[in-house]
C-alpha positions as CSV (number, residue, x, y, z in Angstrom):
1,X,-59.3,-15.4,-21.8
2,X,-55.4,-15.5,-21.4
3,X,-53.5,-13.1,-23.5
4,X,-50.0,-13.6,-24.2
5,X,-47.5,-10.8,-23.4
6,X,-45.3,-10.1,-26.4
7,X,-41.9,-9.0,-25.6
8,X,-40.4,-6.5,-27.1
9,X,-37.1,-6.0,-28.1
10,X,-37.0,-2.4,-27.1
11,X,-36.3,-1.4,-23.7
12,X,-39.8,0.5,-23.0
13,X,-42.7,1.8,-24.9
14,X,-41.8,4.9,-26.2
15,X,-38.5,3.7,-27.8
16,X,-40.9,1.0,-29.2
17,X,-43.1,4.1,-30.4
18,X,-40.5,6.3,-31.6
19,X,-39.3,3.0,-33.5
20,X,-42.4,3.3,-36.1
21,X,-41.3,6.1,-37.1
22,X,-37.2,6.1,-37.4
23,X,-37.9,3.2,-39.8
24,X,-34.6,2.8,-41.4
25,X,-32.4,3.7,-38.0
26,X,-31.0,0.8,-36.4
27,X,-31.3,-0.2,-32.6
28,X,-28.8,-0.5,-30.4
29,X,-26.4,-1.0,-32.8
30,X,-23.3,-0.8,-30.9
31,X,-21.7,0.8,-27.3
32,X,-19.9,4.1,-27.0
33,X,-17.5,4.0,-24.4
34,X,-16.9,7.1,-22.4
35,X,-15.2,8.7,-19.8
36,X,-16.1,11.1,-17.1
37,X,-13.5,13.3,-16.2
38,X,-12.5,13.9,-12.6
39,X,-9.9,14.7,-10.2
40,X,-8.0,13.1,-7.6
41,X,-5.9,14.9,-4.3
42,X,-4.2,11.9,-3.2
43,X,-3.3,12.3,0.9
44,X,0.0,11.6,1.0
45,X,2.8,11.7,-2.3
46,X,6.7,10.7,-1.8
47,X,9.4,12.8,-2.6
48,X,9.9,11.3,-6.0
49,X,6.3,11.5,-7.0
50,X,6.0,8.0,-7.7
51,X,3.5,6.8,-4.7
52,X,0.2,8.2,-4.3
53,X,-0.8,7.2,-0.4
54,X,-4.6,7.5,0.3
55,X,-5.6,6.7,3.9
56,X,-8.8,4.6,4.2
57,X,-11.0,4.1,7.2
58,X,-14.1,3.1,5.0
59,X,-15.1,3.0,1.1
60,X,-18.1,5.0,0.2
61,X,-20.4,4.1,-2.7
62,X,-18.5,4.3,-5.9
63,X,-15.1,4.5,-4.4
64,X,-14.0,0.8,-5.5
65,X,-14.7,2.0,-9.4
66,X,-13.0,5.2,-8.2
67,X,-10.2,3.4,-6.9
68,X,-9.7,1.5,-9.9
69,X,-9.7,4.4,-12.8
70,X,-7.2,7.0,-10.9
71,X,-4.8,3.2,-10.8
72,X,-5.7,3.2,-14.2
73,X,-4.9,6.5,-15.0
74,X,-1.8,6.5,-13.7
75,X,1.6,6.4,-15.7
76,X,3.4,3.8,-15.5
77,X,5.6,4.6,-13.3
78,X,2.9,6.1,-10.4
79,X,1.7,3.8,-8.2
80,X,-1.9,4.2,-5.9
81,X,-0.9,3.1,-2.2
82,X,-3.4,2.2,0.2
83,X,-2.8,2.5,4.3
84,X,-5.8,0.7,5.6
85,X,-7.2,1.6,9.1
86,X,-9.0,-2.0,9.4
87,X,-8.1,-4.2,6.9
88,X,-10.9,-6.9,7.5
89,X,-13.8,-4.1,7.3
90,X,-16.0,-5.3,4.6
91,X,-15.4,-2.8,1.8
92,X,-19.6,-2.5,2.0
93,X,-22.7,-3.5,4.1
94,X,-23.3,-7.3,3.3
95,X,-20.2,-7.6,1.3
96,X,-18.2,-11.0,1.5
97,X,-14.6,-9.3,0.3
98,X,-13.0,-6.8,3.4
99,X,-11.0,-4.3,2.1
100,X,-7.4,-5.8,2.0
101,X,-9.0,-8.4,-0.3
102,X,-9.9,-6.2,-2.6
103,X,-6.7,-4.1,-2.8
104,X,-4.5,-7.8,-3.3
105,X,-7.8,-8.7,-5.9
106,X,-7.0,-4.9,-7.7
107,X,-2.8,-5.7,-7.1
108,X,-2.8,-2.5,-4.8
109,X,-0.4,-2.6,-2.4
110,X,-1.9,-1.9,1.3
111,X,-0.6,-1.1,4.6
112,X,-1.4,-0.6,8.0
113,X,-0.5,2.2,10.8
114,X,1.4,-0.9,12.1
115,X,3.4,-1.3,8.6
116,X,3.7,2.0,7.4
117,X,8.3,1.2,7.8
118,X,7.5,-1.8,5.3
119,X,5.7,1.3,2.7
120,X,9.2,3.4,4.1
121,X,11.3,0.8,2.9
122,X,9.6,-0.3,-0.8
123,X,10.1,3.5,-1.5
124,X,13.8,3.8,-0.8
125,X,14.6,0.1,-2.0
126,X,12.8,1.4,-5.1
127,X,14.3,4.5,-5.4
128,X,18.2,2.9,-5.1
129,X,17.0,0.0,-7.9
């Protein structure tokens, strides 16, 4: 004999348990969002303050969402600056997007060794605006 699984709209038993007896409390009513504080020691900073430089040979796990919240973060007028050390490494094993992709998909400017005068030159031109 067959017996039908019934599914349950809790995520495991024992909120299905704990469910009988919080009768009149709601599940999963809504999201909290939340923030987990941390801090960032960016490699290199211009004279003004404005760019943040980090030099990249590789992400780690987590450093893409890292990435992205210290930009975030960021007044305004700060800007995160990436100088890659191979562009067109993946940004992880068995990833499709290298890691210049992803800085033009995040709109973080990126530069080589190679281009580091182009980096130079947006500073001062930015600087004399």
């Amino acid at each position: 004999m067959s017996r039908k699984s019934k599914k349950s709209r809790f995520r495991s038993t024992f909120e299905d348990d704990v469910s009988k007896v919080l009768k009149e409390f709601d599940y999963e009513p809504f999201t909290v969002p939340y923030t987990i504080f941390r801090s960032y020691r960016p490699d290199f900073v211009d004279s003004s303050g404005l760019y943040l430089v980090e030099c990249k040979g590789y992400f780690r796990d987590g450093d893409t969402k890292k990435y992205t919240s210290i930009r975030d973060s960021l007044p305004e007028e700060q800007e995160l600056v990436f100088v890659l050390m191979q562009p067109n490494k993946k940004i992880r094993k068995g990833a499709k997007m290298t890691m210049s992709e992803w800085c033009d998909k995040e709109n973080i400017l990126w530069y080589t060794i190679e281009t580091l005068q182009e980096l130079i030159d947006h500073v001062a031109n930015t600087r004399g605006s």
